[in-house]
C-alpha positions in Angstrom: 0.0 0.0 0.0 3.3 2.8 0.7 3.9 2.0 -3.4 0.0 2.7 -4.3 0.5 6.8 -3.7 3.5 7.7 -5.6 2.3 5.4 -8.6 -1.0 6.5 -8.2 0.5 10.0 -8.6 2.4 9.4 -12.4 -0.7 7.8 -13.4 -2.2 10.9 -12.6 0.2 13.1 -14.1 0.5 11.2 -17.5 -2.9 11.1 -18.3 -4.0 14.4 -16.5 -6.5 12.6 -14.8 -7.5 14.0 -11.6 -9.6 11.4 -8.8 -10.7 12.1 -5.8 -8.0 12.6 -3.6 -7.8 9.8 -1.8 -6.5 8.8 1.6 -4.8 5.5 3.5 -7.6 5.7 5.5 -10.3 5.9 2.9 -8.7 3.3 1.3 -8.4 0.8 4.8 -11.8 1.2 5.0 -12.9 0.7 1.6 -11.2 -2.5 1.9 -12.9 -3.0 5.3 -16.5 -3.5 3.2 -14.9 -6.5 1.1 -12.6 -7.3 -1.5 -14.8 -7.0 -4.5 -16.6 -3.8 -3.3 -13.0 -2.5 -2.7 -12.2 -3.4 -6.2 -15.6 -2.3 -8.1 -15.4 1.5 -6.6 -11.0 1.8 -6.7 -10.6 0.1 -10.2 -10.2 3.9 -11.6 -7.5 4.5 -9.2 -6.1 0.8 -9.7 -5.6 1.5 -13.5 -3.8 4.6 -13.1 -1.9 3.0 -10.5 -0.7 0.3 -12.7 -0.5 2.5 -15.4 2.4 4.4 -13.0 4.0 1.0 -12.2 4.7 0.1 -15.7 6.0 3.5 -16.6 8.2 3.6 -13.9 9.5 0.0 -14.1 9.6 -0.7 -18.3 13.4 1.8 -17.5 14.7 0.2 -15.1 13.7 -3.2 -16.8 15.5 -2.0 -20.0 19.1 -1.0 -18.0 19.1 -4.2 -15.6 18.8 -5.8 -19.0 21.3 -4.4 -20.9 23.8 -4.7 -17.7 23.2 -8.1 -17.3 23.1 -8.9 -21.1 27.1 -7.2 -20.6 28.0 -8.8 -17.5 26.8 -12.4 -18.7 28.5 -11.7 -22.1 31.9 -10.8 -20.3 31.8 -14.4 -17.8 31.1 -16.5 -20.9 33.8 -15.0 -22.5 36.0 -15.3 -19.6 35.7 -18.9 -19.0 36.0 -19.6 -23.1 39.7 -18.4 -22.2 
């Protein structure tokens, strides 16, 4: 739930969508009613939140695979010595 806020926010930002605000304690006790109540009145904020997620992690994705394309390259061609 710390991670929902700050990707909830670059959802936000990218789409210039603007929600509710929303707080940890709305939220708690949305979750409170059920799971699939939760879900039915926070999917809005769910999408933008995932939307932030995968904006935030497809970068860092991209460099942890070029540095460990490198670093595997350089061992295998170590040990072919």
């Amino acid at each position: 739930m710390v991670l929902f806020f700050p990707f909830l926010t670059i959802g936000e930002a990218v789409t210039g969508n603007s929600l509710d605000e929303i707080s940890k304690t709305k939220l708690v006790e949305t979750f409170n009613l059920g799971f699939l109540p939760a879900v039915q009145e926070l999917t809005r904020y769910f999408v933008l939140a995932s939307l932030g997620w995968t904006l935030a992690l497809a970068p860092l994705f991209a460099i942890l695979y070029f540095a460990l394309k490198r670093l595997i390259s350089t061992r295998l061609s170590l040990t072919n010595i």
